[in-house]
C-alpha positions, 0 to 999 in steps of 0.5 A: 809783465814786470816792465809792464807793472814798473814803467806802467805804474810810473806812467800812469801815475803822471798822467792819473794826475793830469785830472786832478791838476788841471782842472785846479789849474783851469778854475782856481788858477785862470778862473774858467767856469767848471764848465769851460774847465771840462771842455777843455779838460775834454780835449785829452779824450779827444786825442786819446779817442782818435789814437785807438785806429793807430795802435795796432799798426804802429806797434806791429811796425815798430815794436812796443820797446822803441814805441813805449821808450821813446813816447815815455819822453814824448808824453813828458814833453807834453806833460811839462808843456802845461807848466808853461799854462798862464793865463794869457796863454789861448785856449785853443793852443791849450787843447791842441797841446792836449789833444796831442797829448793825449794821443801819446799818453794814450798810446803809451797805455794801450801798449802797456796793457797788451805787453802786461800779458804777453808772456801770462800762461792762461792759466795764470791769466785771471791772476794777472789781470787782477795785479794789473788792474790794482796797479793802475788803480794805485799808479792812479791814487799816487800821482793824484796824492804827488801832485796834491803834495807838490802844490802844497809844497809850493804853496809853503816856499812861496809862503802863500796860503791861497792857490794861484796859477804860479803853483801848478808849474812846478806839480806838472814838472815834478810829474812830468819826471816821473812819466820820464822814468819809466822810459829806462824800464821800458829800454830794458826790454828785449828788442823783441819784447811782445812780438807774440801779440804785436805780430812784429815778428811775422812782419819781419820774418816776411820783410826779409824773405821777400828780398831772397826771393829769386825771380826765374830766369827769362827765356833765352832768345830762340836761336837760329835753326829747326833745335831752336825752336824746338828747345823754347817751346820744350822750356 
């Protein structure tokens, strides 16, 4: 739970800014309609509505600590990936980034979520679920108010007072960083980390029995003689 509550608080954080940014982005920035901004906006749910038939096999097969360490970075990569947006850059490259990164930033959450209560006594499970909840809900409000004070701190070296698409580049950087963090909380982690939900351990367990397994000897071949004969069909 607790690198459920620390990477997970990071994590949601960066990507609890992507909606606010983006659409910024996409109308101030490109000057897309709302419309066309939420359509494209739309296409991380996409991403995040087609990973939901992969989670559990890829956990099971892999662990939560390897999966949720190293799709930290991935999903970094693809936040940072929007600070390259201008607006020359075709749509349908924007949402294939985003459809993809969605995918990651969605497998990244679904895996959070199941380990925060992993190890919660059932007794303690209504307390637990409630200090999860808020610490999304904060996680969610701060990456909004990081990524507003990033802009806004560009905005004043580059001495501007109007919003332009060069703004945003370094906002989804600095977010980006921070979803990249909580890759280390996540490395901490046993190797063995939620096993009891993720059924790895099982797997395993049934993956290394399987080799020590002894298959029974072939028959012998009947020998000459009455005594052979006899001896195979006793076998």
């Amino acid at each position: 739970m607790r690198a459920s509550i620390i990477g997970g608080f990071l994590s949601a954080s960066a990507s609890g800014s992507l909606p606010f940014l983006l659409p910024l982005l996409m109308q101030v920035g490109f000057g897309l309609s709302p419309l066309r901004s939420g359509l494209v906006t739309f296409a991380s749910a996409v991403g995040a509505m087609g990973m939901k038939t992969l989670a559990a096999r890829m956990i099971r097969t892999f662990g939560f600590r390897n999966i949720m360490t190293i799709n930290a970075v991935v999903s970094s990569i693809f936040l940072a990936a929007c600070a390259l947006f201008t607006i020359a850059t075709p749509l349908l490259l924007i949402m294939i980034l985003l459809v993809v990164g969605g995918f990651f930033r969605s497998l990244q959450f679904t895996a959070i979520n199941t380990l925060a209560y992993a190890e919660v006594e059932p007794a303690q499970m209504s307390r637990a679920t409630t200090l999860v909840s808020v610490n999304q809900q904060l996680a969610v409000s701060a990456g909004v108010a990081v990524g507003a004070f990033s802009v806004e701190s560009t905005m004043l070296l580059h001495h501007v007072s109007e919003l332009s698409a060069a703004d945003f580049a370094p906002a989804f950087i600095v977010v980006s960083v921070i979803s990249a963090v909580s890759a280390y909380f996540f490395y901490e982690m046993p190797a063995d980390a939620g096993h009891q939900v993720s059924g790895r351990g099982v797997l395993a367990v049934a993956r290394s029995a399987t080799p020590n397994r002894r298959r029974p000897p072939p028959p012998r071949p009947p020998t000459p003689g009455i005594s052979g004969w006899v001896e195979i069909s006793a076998v």
